[in-house]
PDB file of N, CA, C and O in Angstrom:
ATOM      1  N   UNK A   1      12.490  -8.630  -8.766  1.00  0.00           N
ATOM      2  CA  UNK A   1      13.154  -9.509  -9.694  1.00  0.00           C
ATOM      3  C   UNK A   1      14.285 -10.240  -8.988  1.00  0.00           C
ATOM      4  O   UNK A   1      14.313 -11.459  -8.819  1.00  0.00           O
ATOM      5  N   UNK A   2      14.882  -9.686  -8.734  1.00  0.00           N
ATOM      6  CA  UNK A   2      16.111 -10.265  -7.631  1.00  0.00           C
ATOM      7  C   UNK A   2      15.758 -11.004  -6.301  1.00  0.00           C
ATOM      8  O   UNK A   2      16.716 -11.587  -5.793  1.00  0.00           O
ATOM      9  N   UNK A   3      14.687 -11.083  -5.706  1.00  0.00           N
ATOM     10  CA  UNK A   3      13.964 -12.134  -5.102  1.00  0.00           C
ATOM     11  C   UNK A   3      13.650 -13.351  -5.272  1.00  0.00           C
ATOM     12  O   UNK A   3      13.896 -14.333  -4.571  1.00  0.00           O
ATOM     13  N   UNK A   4      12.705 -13.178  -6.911  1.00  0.00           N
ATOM     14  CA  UNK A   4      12.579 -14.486  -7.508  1.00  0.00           C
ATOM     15  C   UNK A   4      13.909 -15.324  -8.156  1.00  0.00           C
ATOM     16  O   UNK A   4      14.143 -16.532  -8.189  1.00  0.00           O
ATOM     17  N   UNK A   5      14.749 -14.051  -8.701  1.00  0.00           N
ATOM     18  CA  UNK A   5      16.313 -15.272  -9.151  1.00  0.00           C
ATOM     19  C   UNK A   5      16.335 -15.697  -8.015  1.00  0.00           C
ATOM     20  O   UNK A   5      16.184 -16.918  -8.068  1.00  0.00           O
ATOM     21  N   UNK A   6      16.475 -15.241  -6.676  1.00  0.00           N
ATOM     22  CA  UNK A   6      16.836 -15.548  -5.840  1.00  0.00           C
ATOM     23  C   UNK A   6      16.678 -17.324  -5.138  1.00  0.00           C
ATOM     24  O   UNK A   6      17.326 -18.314  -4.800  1.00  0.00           O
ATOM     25  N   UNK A   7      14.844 -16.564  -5.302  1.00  0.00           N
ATOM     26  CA  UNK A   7      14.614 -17.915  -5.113  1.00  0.00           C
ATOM     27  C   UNK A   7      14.967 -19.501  -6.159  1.00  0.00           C
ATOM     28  O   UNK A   7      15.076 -20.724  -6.076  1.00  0.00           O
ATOM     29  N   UNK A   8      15.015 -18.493  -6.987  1.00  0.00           N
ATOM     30  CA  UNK A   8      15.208 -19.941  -8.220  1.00  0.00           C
ATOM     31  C   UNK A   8      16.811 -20.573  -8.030  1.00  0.00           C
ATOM     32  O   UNK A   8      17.261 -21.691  -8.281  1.00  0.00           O
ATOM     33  N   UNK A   9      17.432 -19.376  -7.492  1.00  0.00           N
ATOM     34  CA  UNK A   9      19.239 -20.085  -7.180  1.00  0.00           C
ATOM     35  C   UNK A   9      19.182 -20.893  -6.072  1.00  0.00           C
ATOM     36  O   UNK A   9      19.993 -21.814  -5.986  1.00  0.00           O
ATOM     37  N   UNK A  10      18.225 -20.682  -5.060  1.00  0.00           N
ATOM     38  CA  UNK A  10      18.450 -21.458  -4.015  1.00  0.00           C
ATOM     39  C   UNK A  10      17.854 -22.754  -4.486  1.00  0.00           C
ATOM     40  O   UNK A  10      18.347 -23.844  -4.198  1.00  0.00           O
ATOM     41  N   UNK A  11      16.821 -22.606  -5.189  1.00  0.00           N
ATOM     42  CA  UNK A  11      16.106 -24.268  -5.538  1.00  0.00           C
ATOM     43  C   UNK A  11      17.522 -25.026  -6.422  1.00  0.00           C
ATOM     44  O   UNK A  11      17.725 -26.203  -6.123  1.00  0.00           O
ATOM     45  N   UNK A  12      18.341 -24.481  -7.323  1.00  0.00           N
ATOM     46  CA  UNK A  12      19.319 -25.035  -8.333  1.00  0.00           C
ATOM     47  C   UNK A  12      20.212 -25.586  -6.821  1.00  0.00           C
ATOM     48  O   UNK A  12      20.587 -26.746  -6.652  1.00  0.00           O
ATOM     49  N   UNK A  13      20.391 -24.607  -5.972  1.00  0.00           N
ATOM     50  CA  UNK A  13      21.599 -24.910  -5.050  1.00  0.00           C
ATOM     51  C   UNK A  13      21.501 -26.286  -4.133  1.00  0.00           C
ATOM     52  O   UNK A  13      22.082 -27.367  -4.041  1.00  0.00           O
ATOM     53  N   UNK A  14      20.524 -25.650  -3.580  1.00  0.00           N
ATOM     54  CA  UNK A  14      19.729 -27.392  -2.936  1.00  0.00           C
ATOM     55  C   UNK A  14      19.215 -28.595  -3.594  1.00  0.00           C
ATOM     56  O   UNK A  14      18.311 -29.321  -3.181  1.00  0.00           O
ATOM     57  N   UNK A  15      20.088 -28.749  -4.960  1.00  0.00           N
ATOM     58  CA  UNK A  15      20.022 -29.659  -5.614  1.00  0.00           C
ATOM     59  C   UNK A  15      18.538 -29.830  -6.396  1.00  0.00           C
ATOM     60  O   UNK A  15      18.378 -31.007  -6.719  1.00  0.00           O
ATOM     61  N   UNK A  16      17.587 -29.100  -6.723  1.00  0.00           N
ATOM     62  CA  UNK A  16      16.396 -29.459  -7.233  1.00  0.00           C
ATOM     63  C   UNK A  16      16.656 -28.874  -8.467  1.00  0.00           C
ATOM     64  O   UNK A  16      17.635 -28.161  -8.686  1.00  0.00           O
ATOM     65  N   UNK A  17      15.740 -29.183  -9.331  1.00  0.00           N
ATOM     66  CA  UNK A  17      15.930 -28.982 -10.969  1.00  0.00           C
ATOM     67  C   UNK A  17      15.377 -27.213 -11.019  1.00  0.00           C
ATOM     68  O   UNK A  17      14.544 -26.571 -10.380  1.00  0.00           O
ATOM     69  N   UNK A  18      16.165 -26.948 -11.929  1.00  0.00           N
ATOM     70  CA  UNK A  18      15.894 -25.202 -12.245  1.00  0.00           C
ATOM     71  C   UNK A  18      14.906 -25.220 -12.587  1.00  0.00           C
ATOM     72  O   UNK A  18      14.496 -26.158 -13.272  1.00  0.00           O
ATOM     73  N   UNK A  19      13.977 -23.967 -12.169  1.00  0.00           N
ATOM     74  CA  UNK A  19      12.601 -23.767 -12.704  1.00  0.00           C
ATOM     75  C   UNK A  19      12.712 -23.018 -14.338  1.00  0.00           C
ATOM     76  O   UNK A  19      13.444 -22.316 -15.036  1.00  0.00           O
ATOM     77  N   UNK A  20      11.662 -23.605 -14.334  1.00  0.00           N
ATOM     78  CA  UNK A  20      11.623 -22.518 -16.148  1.00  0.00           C
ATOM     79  C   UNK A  20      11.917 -21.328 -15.753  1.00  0.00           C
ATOM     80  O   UNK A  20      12.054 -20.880 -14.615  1.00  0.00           O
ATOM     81  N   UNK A  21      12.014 -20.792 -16.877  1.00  0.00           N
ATOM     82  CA  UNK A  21      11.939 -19.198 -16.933  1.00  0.00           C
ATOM     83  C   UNK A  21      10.498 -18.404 -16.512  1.00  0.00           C
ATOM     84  O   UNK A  21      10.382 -17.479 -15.709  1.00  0.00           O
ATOM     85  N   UNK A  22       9.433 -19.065 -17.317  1.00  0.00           N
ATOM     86  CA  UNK A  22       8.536 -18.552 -17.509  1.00  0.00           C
ATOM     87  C   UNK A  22       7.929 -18.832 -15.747  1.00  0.00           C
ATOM     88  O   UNK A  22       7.433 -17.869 -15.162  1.00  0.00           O
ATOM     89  N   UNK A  23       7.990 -19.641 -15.324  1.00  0.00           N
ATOM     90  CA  UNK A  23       7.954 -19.623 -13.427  1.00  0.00           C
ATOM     91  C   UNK A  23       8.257 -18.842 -13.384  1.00  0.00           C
ATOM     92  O   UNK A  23       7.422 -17.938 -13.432  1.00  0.00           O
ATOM     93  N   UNK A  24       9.879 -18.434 -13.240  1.00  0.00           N
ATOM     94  CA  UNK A  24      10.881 -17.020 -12.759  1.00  0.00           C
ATOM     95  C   UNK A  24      10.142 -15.779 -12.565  1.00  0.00           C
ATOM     96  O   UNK A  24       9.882 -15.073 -11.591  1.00  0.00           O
ATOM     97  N   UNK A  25       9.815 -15.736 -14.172  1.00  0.00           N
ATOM     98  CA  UNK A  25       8.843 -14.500 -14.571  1.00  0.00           C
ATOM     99  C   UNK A  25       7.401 -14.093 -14.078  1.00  0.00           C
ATOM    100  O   UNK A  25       6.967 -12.945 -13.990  1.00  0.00           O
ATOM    101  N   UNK A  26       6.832 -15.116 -13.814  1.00  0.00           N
ATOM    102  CA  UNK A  26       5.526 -14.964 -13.072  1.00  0.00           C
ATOM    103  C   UNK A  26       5.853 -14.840 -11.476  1.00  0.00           C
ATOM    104  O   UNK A  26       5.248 -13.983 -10.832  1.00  0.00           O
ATOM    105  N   UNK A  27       6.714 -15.607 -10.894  1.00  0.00           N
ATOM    106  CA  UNK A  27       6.974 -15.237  -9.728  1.00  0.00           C
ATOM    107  C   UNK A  27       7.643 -13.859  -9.423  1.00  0.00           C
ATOM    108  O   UNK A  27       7.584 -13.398  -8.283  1.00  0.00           O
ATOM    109  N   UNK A  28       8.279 -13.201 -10.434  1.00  0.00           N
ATOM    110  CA  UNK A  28       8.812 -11.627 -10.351  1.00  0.00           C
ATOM    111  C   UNK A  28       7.482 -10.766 -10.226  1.00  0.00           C
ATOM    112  O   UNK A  28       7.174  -9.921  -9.386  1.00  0.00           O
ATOM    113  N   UNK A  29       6.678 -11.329 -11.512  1.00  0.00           N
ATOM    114  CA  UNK A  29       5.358 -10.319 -11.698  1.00  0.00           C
ATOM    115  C   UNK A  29       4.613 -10.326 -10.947  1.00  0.00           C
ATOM    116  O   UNK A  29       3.900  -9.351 -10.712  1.00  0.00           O
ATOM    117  N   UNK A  30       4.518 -11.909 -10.068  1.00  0.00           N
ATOM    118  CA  UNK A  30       3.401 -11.450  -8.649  1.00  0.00           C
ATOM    119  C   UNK A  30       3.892 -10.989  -7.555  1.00  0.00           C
ATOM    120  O   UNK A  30       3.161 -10.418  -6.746  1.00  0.00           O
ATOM    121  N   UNK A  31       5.721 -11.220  -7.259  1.00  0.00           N
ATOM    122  CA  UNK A  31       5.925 -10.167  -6.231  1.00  0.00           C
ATOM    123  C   UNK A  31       5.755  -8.837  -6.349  1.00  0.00           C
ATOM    124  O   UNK A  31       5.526  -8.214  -5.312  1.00  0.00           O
ATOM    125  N   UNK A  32       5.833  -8.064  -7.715  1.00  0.00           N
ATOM    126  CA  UNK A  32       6.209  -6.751  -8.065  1.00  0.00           C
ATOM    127  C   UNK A  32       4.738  -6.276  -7.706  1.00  0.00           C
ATOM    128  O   UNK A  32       4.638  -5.478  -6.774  1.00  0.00           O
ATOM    129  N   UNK A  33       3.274  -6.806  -8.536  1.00  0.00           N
ATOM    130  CA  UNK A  33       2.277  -6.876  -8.102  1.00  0.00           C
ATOM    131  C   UNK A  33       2.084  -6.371  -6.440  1.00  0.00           C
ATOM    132  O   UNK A  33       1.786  -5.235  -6.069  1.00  0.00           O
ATOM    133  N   UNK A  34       2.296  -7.333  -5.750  1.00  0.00           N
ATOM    134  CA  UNK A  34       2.245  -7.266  -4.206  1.00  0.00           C
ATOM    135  C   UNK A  34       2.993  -5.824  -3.827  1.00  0.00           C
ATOM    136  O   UNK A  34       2.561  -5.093  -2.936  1.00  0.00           O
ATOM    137  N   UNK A  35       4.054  -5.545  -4.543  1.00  0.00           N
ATOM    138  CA  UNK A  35       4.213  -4.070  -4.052  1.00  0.00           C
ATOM    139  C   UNK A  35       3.420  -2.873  -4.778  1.00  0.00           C
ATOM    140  O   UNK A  35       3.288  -1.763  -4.263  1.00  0.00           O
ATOM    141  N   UNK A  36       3.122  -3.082  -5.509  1.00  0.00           N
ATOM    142  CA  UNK A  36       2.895  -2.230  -6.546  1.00  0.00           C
ATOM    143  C   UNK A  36       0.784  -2.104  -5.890  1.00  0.00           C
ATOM    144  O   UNK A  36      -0.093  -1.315  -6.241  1.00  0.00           O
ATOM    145  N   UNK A  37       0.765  -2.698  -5.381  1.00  0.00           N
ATOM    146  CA  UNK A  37      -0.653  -2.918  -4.796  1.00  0.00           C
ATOM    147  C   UNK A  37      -1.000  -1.347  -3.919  1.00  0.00           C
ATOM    148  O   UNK A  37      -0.124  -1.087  -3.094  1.00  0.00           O
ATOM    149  N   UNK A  38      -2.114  -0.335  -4.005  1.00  0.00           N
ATOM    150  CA  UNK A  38      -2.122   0.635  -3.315  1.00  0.00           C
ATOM    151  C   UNK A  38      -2.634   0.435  -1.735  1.00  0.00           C
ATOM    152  O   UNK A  38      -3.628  -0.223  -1.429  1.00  0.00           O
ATOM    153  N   UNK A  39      -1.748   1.140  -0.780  1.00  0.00           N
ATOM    154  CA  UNK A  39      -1.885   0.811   0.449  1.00  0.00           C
ATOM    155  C   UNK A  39      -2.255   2.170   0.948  1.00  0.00           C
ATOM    156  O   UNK A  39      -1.740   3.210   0.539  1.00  0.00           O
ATOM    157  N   UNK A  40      -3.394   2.066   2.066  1.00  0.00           N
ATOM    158  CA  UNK A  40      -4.182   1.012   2.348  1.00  0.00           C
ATOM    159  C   UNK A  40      -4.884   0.949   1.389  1.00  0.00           C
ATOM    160  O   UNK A  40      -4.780   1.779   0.486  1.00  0.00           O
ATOM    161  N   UNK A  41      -6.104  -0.431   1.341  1.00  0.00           N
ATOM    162  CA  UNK A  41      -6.827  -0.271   0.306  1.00  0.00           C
ATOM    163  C   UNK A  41      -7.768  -0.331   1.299  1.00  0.00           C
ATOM    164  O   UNK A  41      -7.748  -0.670   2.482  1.00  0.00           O
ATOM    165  N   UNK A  42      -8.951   0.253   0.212  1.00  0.00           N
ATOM    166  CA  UNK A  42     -10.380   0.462   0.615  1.00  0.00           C
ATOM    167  C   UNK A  42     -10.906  -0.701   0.833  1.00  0.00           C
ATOM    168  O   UNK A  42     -10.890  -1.453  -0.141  1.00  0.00           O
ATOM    169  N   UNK A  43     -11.405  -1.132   1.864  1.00  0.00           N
ATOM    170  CA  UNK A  43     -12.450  -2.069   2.083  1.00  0.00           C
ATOM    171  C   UNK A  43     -13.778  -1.823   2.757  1.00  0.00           C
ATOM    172  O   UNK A  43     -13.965  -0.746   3.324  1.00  0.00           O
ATOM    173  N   UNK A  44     -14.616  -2.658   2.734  1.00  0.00           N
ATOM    174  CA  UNK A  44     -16.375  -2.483   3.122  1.00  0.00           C
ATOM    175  C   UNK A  44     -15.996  -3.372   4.910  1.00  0.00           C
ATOM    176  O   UNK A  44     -15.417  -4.433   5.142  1.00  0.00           O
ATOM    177  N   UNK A  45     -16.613  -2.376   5.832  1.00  0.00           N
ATOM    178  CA  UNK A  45     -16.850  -2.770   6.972  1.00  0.00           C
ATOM    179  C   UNK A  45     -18.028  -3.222   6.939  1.00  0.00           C
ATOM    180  O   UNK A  45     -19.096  -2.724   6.583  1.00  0.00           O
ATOM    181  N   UNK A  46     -17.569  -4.795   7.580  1.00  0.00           N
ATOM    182  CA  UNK A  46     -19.228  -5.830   7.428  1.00  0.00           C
ATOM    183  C   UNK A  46     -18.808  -6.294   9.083  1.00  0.00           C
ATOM    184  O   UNK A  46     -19.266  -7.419   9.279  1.00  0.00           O
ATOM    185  N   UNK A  47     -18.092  -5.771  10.294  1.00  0.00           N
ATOM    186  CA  UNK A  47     -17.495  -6.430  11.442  1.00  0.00           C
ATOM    187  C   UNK A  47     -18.616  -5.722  12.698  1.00  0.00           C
ATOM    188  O   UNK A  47     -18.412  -5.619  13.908  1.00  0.00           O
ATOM    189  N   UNK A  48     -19.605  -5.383  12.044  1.00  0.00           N
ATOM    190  CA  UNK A  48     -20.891  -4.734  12.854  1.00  0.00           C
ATOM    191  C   UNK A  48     -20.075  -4.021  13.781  1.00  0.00           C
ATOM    192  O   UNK A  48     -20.627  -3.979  14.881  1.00  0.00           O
ATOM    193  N   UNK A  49     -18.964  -3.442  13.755  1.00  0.00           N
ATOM    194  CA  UNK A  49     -18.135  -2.559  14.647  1.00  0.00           C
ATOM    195  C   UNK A  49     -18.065  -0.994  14.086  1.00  0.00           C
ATOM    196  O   UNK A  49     -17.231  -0.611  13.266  1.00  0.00           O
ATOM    197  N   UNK A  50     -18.831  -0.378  14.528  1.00  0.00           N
ATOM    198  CA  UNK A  50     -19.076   0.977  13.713  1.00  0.00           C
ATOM    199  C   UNK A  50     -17.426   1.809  13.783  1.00  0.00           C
ATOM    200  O   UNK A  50     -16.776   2.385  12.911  1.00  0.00           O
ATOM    201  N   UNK A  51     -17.282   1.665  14.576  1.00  0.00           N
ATOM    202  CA  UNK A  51     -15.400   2.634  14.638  1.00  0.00           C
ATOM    203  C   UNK A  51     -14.714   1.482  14.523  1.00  0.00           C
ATOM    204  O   UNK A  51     -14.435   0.959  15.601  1.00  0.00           O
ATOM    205  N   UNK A  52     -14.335   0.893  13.496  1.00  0.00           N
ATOM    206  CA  UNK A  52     -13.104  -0.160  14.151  1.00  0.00           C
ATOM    207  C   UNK A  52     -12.060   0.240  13.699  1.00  0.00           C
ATOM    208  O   UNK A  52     -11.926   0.622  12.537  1.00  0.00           O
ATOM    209  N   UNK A  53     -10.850   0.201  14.855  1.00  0.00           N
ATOM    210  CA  UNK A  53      -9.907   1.047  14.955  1.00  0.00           C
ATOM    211  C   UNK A  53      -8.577   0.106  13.714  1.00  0.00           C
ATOM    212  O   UNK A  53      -7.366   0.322  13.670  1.00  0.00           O
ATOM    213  N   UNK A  54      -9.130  -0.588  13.130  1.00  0.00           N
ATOM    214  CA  UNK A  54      -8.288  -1.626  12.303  1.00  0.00           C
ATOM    215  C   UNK A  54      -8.599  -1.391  10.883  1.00  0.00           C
ATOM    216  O   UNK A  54      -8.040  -1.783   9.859  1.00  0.00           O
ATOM    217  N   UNK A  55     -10.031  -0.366  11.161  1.00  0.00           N
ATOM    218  CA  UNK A  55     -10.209  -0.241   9.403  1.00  0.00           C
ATOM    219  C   UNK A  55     -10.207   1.373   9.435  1.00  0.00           C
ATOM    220  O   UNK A  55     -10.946   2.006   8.681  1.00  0.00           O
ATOM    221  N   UNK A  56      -9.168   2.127  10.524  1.00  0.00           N
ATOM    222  CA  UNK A  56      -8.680   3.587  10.061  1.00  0.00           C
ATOM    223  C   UNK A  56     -10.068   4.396  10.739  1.00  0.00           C
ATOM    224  O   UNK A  56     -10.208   5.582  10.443  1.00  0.00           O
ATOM    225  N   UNK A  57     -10.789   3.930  11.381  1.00  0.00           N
ATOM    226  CA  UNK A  57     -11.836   4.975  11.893  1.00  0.00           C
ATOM    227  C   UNK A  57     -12.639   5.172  10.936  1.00  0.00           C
ATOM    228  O   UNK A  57     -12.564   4.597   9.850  1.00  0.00           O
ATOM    229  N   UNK A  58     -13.805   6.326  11.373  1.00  0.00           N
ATOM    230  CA  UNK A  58     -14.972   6.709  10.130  1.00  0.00           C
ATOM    231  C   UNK A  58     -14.512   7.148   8.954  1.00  0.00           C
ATOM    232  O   UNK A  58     -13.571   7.941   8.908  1.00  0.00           O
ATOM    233  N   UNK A  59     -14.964   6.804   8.142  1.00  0.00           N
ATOM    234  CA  UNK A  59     -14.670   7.926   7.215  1.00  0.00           C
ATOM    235  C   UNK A  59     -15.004   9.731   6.896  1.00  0.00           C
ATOM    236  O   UNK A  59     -16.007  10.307   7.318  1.00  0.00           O
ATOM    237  N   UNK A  60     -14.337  10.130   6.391  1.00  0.00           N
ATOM    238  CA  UNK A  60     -14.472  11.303   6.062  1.00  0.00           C
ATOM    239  C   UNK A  60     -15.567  11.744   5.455  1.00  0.00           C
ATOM    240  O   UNK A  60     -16.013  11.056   4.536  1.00  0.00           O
ATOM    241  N   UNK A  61     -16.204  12.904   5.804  1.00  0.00           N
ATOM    242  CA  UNK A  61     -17.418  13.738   5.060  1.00  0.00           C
ATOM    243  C   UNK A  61     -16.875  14.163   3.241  1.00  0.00           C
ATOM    244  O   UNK A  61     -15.664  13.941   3.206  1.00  0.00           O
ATOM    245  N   UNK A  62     -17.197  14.495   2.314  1.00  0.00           N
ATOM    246  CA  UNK A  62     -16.512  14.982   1.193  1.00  0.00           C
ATOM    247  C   UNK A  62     -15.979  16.061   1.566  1.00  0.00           C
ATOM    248  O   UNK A  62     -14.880  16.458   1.177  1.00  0.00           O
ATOM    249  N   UNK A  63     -16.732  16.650   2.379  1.00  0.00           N
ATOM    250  CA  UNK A  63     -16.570  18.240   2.634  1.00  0.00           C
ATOM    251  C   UNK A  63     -15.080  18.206   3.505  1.00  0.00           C
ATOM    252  O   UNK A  63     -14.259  19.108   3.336  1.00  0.00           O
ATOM    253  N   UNK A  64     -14.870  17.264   4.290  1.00  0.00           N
ATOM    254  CA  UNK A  64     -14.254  17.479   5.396  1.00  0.00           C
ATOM    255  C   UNK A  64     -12.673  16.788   4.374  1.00  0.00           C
ATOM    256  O   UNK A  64     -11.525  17.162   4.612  1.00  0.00           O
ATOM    257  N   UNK A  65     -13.016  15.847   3.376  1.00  0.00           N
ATOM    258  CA  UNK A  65     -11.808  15.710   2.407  1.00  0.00           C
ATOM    259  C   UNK A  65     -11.505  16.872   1.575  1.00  0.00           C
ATOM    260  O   UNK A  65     -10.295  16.986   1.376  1.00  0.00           O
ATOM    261  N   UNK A  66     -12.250  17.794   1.013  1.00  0.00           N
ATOM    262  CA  UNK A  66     -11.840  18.607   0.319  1.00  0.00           C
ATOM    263  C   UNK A  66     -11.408  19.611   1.258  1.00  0.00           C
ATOM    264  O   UNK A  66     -10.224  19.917   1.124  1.00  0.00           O
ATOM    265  N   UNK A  67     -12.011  20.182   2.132  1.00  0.00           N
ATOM    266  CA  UNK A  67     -10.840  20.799   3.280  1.00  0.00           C
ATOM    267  C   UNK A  67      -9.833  20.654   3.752  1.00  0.00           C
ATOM    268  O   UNK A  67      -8.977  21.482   4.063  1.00  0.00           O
ATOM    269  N   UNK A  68      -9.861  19.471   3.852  1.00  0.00           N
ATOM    270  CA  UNK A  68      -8.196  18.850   4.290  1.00  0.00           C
ATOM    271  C   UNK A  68      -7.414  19.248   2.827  1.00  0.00           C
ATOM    272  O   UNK A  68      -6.448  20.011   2.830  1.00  0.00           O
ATOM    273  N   UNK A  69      -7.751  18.863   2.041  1.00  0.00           N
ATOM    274  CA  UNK A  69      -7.017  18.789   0.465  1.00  0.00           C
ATOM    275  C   UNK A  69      -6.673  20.437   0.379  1.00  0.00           C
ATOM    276  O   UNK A  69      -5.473  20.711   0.390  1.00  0.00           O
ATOM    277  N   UNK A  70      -7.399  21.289   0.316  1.00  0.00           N
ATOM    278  CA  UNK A  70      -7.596  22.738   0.444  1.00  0.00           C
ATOM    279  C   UNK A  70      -6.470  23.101   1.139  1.00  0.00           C
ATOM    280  O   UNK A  70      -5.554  23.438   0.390  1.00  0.00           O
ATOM    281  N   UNK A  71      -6.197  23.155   2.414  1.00  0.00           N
ATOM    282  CA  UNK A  71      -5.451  23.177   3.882  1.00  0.00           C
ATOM    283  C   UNK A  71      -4.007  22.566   3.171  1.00  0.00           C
ATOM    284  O   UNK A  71      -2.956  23.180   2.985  1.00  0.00           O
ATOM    285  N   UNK A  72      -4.251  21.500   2.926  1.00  0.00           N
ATOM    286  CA  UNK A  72      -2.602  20.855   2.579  1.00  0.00           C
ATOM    287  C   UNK A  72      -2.217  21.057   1.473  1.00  0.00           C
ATOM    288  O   UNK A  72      -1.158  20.518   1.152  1.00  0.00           O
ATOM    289  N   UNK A  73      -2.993  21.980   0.393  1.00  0.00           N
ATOM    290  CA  UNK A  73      -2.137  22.217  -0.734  1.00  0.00           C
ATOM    291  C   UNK A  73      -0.922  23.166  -0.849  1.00  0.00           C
ATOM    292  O   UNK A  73       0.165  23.019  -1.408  1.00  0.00           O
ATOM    293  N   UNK A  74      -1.610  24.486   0.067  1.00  0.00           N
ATOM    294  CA  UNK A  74      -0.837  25.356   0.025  1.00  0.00           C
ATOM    295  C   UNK A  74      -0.211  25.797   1.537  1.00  0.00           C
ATOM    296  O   UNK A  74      -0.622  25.077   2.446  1.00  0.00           O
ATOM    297  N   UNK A  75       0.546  26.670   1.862  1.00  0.00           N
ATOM    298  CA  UNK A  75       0.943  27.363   3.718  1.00  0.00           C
ATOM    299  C   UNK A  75      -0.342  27.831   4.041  1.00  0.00           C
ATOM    300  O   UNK A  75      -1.179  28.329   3.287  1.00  0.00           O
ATOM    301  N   UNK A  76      -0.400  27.629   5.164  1.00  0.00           N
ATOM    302  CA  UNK A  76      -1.361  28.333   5.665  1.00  0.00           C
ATOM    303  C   UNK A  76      -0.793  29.001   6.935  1.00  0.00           C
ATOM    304  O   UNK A  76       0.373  28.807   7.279  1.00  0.00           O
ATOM    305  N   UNK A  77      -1.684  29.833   7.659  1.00  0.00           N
ATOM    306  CA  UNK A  77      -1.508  30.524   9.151  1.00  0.00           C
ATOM    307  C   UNK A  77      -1.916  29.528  10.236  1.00  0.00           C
ATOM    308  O   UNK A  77      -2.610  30.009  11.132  1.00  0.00           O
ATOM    309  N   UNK A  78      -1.565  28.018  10.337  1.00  0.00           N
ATOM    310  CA  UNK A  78      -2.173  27.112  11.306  1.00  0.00           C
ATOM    311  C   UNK A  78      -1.447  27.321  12.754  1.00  0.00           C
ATOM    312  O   UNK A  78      -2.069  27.097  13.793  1.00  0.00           O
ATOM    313  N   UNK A  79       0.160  27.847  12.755  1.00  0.00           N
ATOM    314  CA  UNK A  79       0.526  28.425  13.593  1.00  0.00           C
ATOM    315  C   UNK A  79       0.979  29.885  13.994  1.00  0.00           C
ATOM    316  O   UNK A  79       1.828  30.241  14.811  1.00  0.00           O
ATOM    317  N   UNK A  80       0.119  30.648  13.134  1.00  0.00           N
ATOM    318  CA  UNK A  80       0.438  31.860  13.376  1.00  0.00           C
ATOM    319  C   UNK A  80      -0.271  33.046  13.775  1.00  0.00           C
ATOM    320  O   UNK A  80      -1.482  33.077  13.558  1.00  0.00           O
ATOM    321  N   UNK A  81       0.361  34.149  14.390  1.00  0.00           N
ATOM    322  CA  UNK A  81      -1.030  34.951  14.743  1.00  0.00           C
ATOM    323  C   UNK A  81      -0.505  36.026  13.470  1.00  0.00           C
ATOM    324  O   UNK A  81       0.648  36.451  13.389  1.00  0.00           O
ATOM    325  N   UNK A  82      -1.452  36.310  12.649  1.00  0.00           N
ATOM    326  CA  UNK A  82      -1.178  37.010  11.608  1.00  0.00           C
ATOM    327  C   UNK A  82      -1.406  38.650  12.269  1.00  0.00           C
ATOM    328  O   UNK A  82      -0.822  39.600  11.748  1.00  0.00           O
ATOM    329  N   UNK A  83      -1.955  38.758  12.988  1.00  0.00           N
ATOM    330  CA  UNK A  83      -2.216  40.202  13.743  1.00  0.00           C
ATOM    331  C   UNK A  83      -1.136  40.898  14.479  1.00  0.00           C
ATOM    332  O   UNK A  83      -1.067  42.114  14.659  1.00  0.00           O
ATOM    333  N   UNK A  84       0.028  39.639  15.047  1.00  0.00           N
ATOM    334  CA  UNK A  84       1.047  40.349  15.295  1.00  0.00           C
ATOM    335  C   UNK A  84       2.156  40.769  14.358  1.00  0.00           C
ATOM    336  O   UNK A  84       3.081  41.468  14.770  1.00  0.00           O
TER     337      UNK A  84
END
């Protein structure tokens, strides 16, 4: 929100006519949008590049996500020798 006043004070300042409100407001809602956007997002590799190191590597097996998920919910012994 404070971006778009922003921008709208600088247009008043540099002498151009104030934007509506309703501008203001759409320009708040599509910056907020742009953050509010989930990162990364999923996209379809069509770059006939089977690993490309720009779209995060292969993906994961289910199995190999729910293990990870498993592993990071709770402590585990990943550095420990439980025998000593």
């Amino acid at each position: 929100m404070r971006e778009a006043l922003e921008g709208a004070r600088a247009s008043v300042t540099t002498g151009r006519d104030a934007p509506e409100a309703g501008a203001v407001a759409a320009d708040a809602a599509a910056r907020l949008a742009r953050e509010r956007r989930a990162w990364p997002a999923p996209v379809i590799n069509a770059t006939g590049v089977i690993l490309h190191t720009n779209l995060g590597r292969a993906p994961l097996s289910e199995a190999s996500v729910r293990a990870a998920a498993n592993a990071a919910a709770e402590y585990s012994d990943l550095e420990l020798d439980l025998e000593t």
